[in-house]
C-alpha positions in Angstrom: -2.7 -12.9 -19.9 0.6 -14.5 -19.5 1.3 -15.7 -16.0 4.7 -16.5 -15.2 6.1 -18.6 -11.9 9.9 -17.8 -12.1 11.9 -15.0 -11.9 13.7 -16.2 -15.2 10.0 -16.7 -17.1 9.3 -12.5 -16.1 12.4 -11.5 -17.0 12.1 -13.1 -20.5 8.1 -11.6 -20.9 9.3 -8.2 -20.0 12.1 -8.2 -22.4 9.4 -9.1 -25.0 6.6 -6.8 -24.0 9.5 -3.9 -24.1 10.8 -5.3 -27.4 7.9 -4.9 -29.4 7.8 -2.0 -31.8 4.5 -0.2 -30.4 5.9 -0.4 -26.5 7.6 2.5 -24.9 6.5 2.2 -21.3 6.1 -1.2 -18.8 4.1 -0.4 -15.7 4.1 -2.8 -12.6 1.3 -3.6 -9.7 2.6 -4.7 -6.9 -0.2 -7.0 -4.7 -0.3 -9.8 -2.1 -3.8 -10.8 -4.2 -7.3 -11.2 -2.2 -7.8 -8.5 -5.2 -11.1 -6.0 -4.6 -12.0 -2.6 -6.6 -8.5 -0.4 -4.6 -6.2 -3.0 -6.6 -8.1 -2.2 -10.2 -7.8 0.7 -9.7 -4.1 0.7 -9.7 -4.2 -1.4 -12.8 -6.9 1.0 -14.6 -4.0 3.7 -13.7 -1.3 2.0 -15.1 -3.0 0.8 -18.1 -4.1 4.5 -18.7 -0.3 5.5 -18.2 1.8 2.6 -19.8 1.7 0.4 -22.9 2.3 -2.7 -21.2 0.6 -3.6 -17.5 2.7 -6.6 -15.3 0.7 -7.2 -12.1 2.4 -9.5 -9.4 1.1 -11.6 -6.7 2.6 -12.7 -3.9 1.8 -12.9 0.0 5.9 -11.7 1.2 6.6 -13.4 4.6 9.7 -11.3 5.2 6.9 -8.0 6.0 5.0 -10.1 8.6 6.5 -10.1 12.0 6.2 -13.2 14.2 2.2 -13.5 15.0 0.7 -11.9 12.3 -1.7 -13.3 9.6 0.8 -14.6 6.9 -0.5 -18.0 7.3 -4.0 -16.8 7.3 -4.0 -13.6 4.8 -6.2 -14.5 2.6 -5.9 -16.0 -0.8 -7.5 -16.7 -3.9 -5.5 -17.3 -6.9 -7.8 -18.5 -9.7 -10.3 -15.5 -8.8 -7.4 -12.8 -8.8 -6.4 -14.2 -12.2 -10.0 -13.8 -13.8 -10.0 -10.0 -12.0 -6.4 -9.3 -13.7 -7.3 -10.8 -16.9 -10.7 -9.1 -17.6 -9.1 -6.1 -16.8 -6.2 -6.6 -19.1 -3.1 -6.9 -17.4 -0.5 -8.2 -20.0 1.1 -10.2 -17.7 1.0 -11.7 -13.8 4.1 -12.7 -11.8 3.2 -15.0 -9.3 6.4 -16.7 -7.7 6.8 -19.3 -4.7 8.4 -17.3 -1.7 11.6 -20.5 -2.7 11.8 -18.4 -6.0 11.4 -15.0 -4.1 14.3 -16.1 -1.3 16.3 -18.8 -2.4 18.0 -20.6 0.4 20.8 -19.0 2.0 19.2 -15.9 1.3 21.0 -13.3 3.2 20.6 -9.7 1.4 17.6 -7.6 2.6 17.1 -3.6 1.6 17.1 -1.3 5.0 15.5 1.9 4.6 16.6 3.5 7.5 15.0 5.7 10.2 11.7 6.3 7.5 11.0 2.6 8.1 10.1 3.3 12.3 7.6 5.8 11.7 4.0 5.1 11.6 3.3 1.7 10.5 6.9 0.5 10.9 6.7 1.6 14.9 4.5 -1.0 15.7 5.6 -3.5 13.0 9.1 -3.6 13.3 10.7 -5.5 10.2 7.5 -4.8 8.0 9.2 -2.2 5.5 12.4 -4.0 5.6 10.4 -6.8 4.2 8.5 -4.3 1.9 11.2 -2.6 0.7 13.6 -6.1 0.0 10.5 -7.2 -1.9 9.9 -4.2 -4.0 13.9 -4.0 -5.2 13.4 -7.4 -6.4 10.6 -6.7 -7.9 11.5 -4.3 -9.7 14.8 -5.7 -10.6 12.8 -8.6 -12.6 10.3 -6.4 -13.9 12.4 -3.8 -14.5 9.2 -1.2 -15.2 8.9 2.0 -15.9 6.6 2.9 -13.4 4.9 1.3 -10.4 1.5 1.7 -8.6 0.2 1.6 -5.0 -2.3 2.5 -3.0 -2.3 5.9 -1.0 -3.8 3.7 1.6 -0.4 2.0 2.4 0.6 6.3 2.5 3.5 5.1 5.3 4.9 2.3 2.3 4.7 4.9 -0.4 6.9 7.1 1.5 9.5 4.3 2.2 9.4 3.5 -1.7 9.9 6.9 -2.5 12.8 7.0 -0.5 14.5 3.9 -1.7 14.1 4.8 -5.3 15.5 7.8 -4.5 18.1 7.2 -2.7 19.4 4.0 -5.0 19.0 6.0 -8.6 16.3 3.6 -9.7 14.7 4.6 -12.6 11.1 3.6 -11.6 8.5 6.5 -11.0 6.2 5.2 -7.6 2.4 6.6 -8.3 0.4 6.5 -5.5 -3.3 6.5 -6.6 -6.3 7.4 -4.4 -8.2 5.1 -1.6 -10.4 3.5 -3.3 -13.8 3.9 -0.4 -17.1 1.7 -0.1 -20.0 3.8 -0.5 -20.1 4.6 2.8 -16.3 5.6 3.0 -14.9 2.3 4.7 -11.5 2.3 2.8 -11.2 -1.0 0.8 -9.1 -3.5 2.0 -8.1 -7.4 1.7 -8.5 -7.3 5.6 -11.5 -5.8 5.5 -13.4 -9.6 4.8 -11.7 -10.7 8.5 -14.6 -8.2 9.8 -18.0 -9.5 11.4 -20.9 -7.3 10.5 -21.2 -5.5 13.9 -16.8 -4.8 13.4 -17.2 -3.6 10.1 -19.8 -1.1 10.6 -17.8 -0.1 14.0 -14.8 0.1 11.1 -16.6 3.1 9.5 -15.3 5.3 12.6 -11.5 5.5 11.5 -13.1 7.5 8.1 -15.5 9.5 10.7 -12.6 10.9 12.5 -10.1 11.8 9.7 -13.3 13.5 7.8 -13.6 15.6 11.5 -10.0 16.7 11.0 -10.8 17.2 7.5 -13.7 19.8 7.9 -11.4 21.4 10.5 -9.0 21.9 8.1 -11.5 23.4 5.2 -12.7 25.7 8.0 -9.0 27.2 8.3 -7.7 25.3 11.5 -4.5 24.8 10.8 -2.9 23.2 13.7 -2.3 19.6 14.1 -2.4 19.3 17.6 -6.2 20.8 17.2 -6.9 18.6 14.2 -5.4 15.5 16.3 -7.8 15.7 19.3 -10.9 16.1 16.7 -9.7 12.9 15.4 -9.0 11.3 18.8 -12.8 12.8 20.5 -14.0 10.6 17.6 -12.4 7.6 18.5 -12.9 7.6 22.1 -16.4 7.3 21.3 -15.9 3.0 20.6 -14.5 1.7 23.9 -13.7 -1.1 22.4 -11.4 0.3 19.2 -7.7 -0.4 20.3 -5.5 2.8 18.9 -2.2 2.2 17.4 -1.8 5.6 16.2 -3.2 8.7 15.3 -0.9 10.9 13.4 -0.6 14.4 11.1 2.9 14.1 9.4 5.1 15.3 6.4 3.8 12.6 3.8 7.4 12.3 2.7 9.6 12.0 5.7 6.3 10.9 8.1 8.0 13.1 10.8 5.0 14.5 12.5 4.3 18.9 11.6 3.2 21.2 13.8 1.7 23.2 11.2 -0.7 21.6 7.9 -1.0 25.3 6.4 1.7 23.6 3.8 -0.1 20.0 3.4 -0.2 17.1 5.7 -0.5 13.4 6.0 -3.5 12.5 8.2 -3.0 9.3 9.2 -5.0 6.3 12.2 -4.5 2.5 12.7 -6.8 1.0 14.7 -7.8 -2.6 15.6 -11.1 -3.3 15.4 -11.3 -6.6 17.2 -8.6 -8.9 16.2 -8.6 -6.7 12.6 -5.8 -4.2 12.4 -7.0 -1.4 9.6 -5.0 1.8 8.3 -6.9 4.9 6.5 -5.6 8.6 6.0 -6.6 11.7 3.9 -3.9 14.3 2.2 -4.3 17.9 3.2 -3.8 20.4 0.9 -1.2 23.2 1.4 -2.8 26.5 1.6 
């Protein structure tokens, strides 16, 4: 695996990779590292997909707001290299945030109203950051096709919009949540848990399977499906709610009605540890 530092050093791999006689496709994975089994995933996707994988790391301080855990996410370089590597990922950008944002820097990508719903409500800034991140990203890379997690459903949406509205020729795949046996959705924040928080954690997957079952048992309103979820979580005292929402998974503006599909989305913190799950519904 080639790892590359500069912008200029992935521009020149990529041109090679897509040079080469047996490559027709270059996929991209996105991450801020602290890699588990959800960010494989994404790479087993795109290796299944594409003739070429790039993986990137890179914690992006623009998507953190003033308090939050940039200076503490966690990181582990030389172990996300051996995880990237074994599972054969052509290549691994890893710039300094100097490379990322020279100084002066002054040009940032606004996605618009999409970027206050859900997660971007209570983090304002975050998708700004995402999304200025992502178009430069994929400006070096210049791939074909780029994977997250349906995890970050809220971020998928805002990509999807930006791609689309800016003609950029990259197709976003959003692959599944990638669970712990006993459904806690993977996560790089998940380590900040103690072991009474993370089994307390396992309630944000309790209450979207409630609303689930609901759903498979033909309730169709969200209003109904939202207090299943919301009877579940009053059940921890202790759980701070930042949302609980059922929304169009492409515009996140809340429905009425899931007979058509729906986003079923919660973010909770669980003591100091701020965690995000959801489930698609079907249409029907």
């Amino acid at each position: 695996m080639i790892i590359c530092k500069t912008p200029a050093e992935m521009r020149s791999v990529c041109r090679e990779l897509r040079s080469s006689a047996l490559a027709k496709s270059l996929g991209l994975v996105p991450t801020m590292g602290a890699l588990h089994a959800g960010h494989l995933s994404l790479v087993s996707a795109a290796l299944a997909e594409c003739d070429n994988v790039v993986a990137s790391i890179f914690v992006n301080p623009t998507q953190f707001a003033p308090g939050e855990d940039y200076e503490s996410y966690p990181r582990d370089f030389k172990a996300d290299c051996n995880k990237l590597e074994s599972a054969g990922v052509h290549a691994l950008f890893a710039p300094s945030a100097a490379d990322m944002y020279p100084p002066g820097n002054t040009t940032f990508v606004d996605p618009g109203d999409i970027a206050t719903r859900l997660d971007g409500a209570s983090r304002p800034g975050h998708f700004r950051g995402v999304a200025t991140i992502v178009a430069r990203l994929f400006n070096i890379v210049q791939p074909d096709r780029a994977y997250f997690g349906q995890k970050d459903a809220a971020q998928a949406a805002v990509l999807r919009r930006i791609v689309r509205d800016l003609n950029v020729p990259v197709h976003i795949a959003a692959c599944p949540i990638i669970r712990e046996p006993d459904g806690l959705a993977m996560s790089s924040r998940n380590r900040y848990l103690s072991p009474a928080e993370r089994t307390r954690a396992l309630i944000l997957f309790r209450a979207l399977h409630a609303a689930q079952h609901l759903a498979q048992q033909g309730e169709h309103t969200a209003e109904a499906l939202r207090t299943a979820i919301l009877n579940i979580l009053s059940t921890d005292p202790q759980l701070r709610l930042d949302y609980a929402a059922i929304v169009d998974p492409d515009t996140l503006f809340p429905v009425a009605d899931t007979s058509h599909g729906a986003l079923i989305a919660v973010a909770a913190w669980i003591g100091t540890t701020r965690l995000i799950d959801n489930l698609l519904l079907p249409s029907h």
